[in-house]
VEXDRENMAR-537535 format. One record per residue (C-alpha): x, y, z; residue in three letters. Coordinates in steps of 0.02 Angstrom, whole numbers, plus 50000, padded with zeros to 5 digits. Layout:
BEGIN
XYZala ...
***
This chain:
BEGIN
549615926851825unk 548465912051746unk 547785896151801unk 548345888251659unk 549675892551481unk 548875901451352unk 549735890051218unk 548765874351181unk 547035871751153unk 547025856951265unk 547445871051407unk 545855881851337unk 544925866451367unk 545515860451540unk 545335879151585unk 543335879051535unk 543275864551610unk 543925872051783unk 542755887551772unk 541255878051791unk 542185869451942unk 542615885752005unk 540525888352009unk 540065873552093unk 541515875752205unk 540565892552253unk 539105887952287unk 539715875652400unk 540615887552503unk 540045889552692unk 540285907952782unk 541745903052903unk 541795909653080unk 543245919753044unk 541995930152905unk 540655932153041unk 541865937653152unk 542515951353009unk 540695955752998unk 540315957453160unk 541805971153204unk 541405979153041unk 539645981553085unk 539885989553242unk 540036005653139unk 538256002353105unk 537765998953292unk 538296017153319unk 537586024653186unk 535926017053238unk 536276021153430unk 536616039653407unk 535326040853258unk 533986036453398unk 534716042253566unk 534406060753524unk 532336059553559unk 532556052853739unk 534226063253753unk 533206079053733unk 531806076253847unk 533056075754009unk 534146091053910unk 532846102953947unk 532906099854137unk 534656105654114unk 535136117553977unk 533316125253907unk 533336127653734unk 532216137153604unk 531406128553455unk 532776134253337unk 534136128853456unk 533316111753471unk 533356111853265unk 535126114753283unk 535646099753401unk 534496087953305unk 535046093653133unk 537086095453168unk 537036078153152unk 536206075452979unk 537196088252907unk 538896078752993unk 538406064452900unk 537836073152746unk 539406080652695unk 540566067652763unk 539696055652645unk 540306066552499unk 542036063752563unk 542086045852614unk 541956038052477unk 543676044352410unk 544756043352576unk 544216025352567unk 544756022652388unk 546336031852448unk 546886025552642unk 545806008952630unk 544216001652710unk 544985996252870unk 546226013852885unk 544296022952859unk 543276013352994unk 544766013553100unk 544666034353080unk 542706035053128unk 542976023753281unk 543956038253330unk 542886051753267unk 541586044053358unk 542386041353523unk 542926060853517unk 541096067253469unk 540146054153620unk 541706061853749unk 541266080353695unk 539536076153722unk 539576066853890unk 540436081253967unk 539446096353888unk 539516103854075unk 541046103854108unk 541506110653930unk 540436124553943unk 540996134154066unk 541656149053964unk 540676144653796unk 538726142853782unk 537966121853814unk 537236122853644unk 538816125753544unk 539526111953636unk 537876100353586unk 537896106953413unk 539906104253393unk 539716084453463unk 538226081353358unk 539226088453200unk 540676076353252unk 539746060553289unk 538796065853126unk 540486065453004unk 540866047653075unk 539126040853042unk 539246047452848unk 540956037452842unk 540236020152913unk 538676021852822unk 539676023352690unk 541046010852687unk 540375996752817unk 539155990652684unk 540625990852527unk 541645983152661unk 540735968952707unk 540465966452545unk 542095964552471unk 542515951552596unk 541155942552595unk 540935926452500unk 539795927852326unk 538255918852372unk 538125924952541unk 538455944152522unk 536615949452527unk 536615941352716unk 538135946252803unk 537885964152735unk 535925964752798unk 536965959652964unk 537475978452977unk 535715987052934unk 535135972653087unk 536715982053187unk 535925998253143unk 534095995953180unk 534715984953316unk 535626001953379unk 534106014453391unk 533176000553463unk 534485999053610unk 534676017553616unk 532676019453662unk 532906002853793unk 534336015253876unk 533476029953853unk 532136023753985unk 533556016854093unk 534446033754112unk 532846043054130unk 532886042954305unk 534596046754386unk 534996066154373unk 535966071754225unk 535466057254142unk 535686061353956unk 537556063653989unk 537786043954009unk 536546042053862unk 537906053553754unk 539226043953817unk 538856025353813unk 539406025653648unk 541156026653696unk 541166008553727unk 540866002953560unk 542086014753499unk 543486006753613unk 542775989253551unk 542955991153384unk 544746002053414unk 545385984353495unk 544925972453378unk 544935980753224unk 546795976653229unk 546345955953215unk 545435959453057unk 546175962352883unk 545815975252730unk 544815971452594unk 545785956952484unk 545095969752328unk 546065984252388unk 547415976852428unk 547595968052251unk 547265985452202unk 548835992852270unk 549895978352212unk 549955965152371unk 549435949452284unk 550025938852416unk 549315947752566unk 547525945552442unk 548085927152428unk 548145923852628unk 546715933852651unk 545525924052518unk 546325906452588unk 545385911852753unk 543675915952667unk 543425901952567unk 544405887152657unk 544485870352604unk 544465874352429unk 545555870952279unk 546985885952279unk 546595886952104unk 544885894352152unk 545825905252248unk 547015910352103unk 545415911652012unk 544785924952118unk 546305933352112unk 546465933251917unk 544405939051916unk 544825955752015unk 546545958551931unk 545855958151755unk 544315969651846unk 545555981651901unk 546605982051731unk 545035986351637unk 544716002151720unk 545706015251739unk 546186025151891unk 544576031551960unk 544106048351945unk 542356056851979unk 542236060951790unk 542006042351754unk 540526038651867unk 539496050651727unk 540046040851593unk 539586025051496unk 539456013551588unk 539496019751754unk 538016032651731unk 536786019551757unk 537156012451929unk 537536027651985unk 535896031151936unk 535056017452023unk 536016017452189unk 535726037052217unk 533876035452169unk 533416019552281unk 534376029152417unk 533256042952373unk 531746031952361unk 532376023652539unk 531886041352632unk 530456048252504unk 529486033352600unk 529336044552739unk 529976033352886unk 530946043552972unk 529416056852997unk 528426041353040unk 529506035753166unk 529566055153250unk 527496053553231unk 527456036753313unk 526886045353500unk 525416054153436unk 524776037453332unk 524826029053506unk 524086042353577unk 522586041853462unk 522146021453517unk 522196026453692unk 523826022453745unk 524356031453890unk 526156032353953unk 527116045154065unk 528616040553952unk 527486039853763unk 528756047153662unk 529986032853696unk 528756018753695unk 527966020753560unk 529986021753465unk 530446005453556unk 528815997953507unk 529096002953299unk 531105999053312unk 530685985653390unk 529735978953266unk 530935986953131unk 532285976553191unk 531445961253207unk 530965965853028unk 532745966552973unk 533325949553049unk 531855942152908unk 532755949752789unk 534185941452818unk 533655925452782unk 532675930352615unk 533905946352559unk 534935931252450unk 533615917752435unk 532445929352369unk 533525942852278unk 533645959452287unk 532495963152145unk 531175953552189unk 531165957952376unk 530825975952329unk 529525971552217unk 528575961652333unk 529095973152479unk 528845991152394unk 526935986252375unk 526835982852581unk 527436000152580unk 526266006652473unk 524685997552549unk 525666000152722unk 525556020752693unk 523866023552593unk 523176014452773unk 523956025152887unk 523146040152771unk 521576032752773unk 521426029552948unk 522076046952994unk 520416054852887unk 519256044752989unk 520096049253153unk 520206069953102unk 518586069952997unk 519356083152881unk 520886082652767unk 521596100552805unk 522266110352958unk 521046121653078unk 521666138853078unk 521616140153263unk 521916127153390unk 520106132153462unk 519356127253271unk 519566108253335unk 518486110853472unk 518086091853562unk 518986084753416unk 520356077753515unk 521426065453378unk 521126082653260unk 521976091153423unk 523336079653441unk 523976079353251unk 524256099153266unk 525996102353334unk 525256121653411unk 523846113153541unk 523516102253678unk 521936092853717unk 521496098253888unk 519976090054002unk 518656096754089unk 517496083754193unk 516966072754058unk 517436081853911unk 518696093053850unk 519056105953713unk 520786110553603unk 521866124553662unk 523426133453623unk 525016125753691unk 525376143253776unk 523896142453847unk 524366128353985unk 524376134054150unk 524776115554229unk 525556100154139unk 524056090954243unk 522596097154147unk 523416089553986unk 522626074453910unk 523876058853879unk 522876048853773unk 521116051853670unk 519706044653745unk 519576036853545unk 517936044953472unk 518326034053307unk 519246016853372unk 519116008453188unk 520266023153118unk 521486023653253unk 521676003853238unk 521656006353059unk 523006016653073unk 523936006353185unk 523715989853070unk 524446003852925unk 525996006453042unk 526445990653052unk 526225985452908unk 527135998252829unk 528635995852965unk 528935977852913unk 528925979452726unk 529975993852723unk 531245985452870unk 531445969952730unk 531345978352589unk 531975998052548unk 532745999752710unk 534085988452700unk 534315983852494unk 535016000752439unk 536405997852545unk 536845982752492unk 536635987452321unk 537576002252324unk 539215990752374unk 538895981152218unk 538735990652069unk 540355998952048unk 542155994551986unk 543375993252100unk 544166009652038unk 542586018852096unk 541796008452197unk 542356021152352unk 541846036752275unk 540226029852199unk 539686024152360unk 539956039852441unk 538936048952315unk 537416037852352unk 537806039652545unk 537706057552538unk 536196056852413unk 535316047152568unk 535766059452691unk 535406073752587unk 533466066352554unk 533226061152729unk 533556080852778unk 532386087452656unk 530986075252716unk 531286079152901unk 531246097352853unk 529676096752759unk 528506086452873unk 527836099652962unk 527626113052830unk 526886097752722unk 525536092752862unk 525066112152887unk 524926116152703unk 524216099652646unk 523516090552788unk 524246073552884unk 523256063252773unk 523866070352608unk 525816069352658unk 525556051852688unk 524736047852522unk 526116059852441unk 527476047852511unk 526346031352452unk 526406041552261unk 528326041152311unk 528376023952339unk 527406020452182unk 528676027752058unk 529926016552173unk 529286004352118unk 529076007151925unk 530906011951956unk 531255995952019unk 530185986951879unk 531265995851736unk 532865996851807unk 533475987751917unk 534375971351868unk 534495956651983unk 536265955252068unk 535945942952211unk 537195926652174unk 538415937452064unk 540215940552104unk 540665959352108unk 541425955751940unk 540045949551852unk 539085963951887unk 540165974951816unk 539825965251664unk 537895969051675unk 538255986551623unk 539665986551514unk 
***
């Protein structure tokens, strides 16, 4: 269906002169309580992915008390998860494409509320099967649901979100996220008291789950899919409620936009994403997801304790406050960004941002060299002598004291938790506060910038046809990257030194950023439709 005959030329006329309407018209357009309200119940994927992304750290400190674990057995618990999400990313992007946005979220609501109840009640579970299957089996579960949200929250959000405003109401669900592991380290210090503690931390996740369940029902699919399968006027209805007030030829307009979209493309297949011209943003969104985790955060996030512990910050409960003190900031980072993510553009906001990150992590290196005096790892713990950040940095030793000084020794060599050190007496203040300053810095760029663009990208550069599966290829790209960089930290910092990982991750950064540069064209205040154009 048209806006207008195709006969006359007077029509051809009227009907140019309606298109640049239609653009005013959009720009005009206000985000309607009935879109932040779509947003908001969307997004509460991402509150649980952030939640259960963060929960593990202070989840495993009261474990121990409970169920011991080896090294390897810790791997396990913390890993299950990753993997979950790695290979359910794969898969996500398809079953969306297939059962819909709404059917998919619906599904990890579920698959979420089954892994947080298998987790809550490890003990009771275990009883003729060993704890740590039980951990490693609800980690694996709540780990398939987080690869489907991150996957299709962002496309979803997207797709019903007016034009102009896109960039903002999808940075709402990276704030959800960060917003997540921020509240997950705030609980963590709640339940860290009561007995048993880390079963309620497992658990609380349940009531999101059950949130999201209930009023997922009050929110409709994606007007795109559903044009997709042939329900123009269920599209029509749905469209009326995100851009009210408005001309139902815009609406019609809209409609006609993603019709003609869909009739371009054929039916989507994976073989199309590595042709012309899909290659390309496939390209890009894999590779800034790639880029995303190559910055290192994740790593610098798990390191955040021993920075503090460098300055002299002493805490009976480090490990924790130091995370709420970086996702604290990381969040606060992220509601910045969504003020500037459409104002700015994507582009440009990685440009600008990517060099923070780059500044942000050649700091942290360089205060890390003046804090250890020496770029590579002692072969003993007993090598670092009174060096006590040196000490610290080494996973193997403790710093223990002695009167007024102290000397490096052997984790195994710790008769009494007492006689370990909490915090360095700081022998080189400028580097630890140099390193700090480098934290921070690198924090906030990255929160407006790298950690929250790919995703919104990644919903954008796709047809319709493959929008799904695209999307899931990036998503599992992401995952995939972040494993390998968790994996390698330590064998990085004990072949190469602290301070050369963190300059390898600023080289990381810097080819980001040429990538960027080269690349990467500017989608911000683009329908979905005229960014297909950009590549065809």
């Amino acid at each position: 269906m048209s806006i207008s005959s195709n006969n006359s030329k007077l029509d051809k006329d009227h009907l140019t002169f309606n298109e640049l309407g239609f653009n005013n018209v959009e720009e005009a357009v206000k985000v309607t309580p009935f879109v932040y309200f779509m947003t908001f119940i969307i997004a509460i994927g991402g509150f649980m992915y952030g939640y259960n992304s963060g929960v593990i750290s202070g989840a495993m400190l009261l474990l121990e008390k409970d169920i011991p674990m080896s090294g390897f057995q810790k791997g396990l618990v913390v890993g299950a998860m990753l993997f979950g999400a790695m290979v359910s990313g794969i898969f996500a992007g398809i079953l969306s494409d297939c059962i819909g946005r709404r059917v998919t979220l619906l599904l990890a609501a579920i698959i979420f509320a089954i892994g947080s109840i298998i987790l809550a009640f490890t003990t009771l579970l275990s009883k003729n099967i060993s704890p740590i299957i039980i951990l490693v089996l609800g980690r694996l579960i709540v780990g398939i649901a987080i690869g489907l949200v991150s996957m299709v929250v962002p496309v979803y959000i997207g797709e019903i979100s007016p034009t102009i405003y896109r960039g903002k109401l999808v940075t709402i669900n990276i704030l959800m996220v960060t917003g997540g592991e921020f509240v997950s380290y705030l609980i963590s210090i709640l339940f860290s008291i009561p007995d048993h503690g880390w079963k309620w931390l497992f658990g609380i996740p349940i009531i999101p789950s059950f949130i999201q369940l209930l009023f997922i029902y009050f929110i409709p699919e994606s007007p795109r899919f559903l044009i997709r399968r042939g329900k123009i006027d269920c599209a029509r209805e749905i469209l009326s409620k995100i851009y009210p007030n408005v001309p139902s030829e815009f609406v019609q307009k809209k409609i006609d936009d993603i019709h003609d979209t869909i009739s371009q493309d054929a039916s989507g297949s994976y073989k199309q994403l590595i042709r012309y011209p899909n290659l390309r943003p496939l390209i890009i969104a894999c590779s800034l997801q790639a880029f995303q985790n190559l910055s290192g955060f994740s790593v610098t996030m798990f390191y955040g304790a021993t920075i503090m512990k460098m300055i002299g910050f002493n805490s009976a409960k480090l490990d924790i406050t130091s995370s709420i003190i970086i996702t604290g900031t990381n969040f606060l980072s992220t509601v910045v960004a969504i003020f500037l993510i459409d104002r700015v553009g994507r582009r440009r906001i990685l440009l600008y941002t990517l060099i923070g990150v780059i500044f942000g992590l050649i700091i942290i290196s360089s205060g890390f060299f003046l804090i250890t005096n020496k770029v590579f790892k002692s072969g003993s713990c007993i090598e670092y002598g009174a060096n006590c950040e040196a000490c610290l940095i080494d996973d193997r030793c403790r710093f223990i004291m002695s009167g007024t000084s102290g000397t490096c020794v052997q984790n195994s060599d710790i008769l009494s938790e007492d006689q370990s050190l909490n915090a360095c007496q700081s022998t080189n203040a400028q580097g630890a506060w140099l390193t700090l300053l480098g934290l921070f810095l690198y924090v906030i760029a990255y929160a407006i910038g790298i950690g929250n663009v790919p995703w919104t990208i990644q919903g954008e550069l796709f047809p319709l046809n493959i929008r799904g599966r695209a999307a899931g290829i990036s998503t599992a790209t992401n995952w995939l990257v972040s494993l390998t960089i968790a994996a390698s930290f330590l064998p990085l910092i004990n072949k190469l030194s602290i301070v050369v990982t963190f300059w390898l991750y600023a080289v990381f950064m810097i080819i980001g950023w040429l990538f960027v540069y080269f690349l990467l064209p500017e989608t911000s205040k683009k329908s979905l439709e005229e960014i297909r154009n950009l590549f065809s």
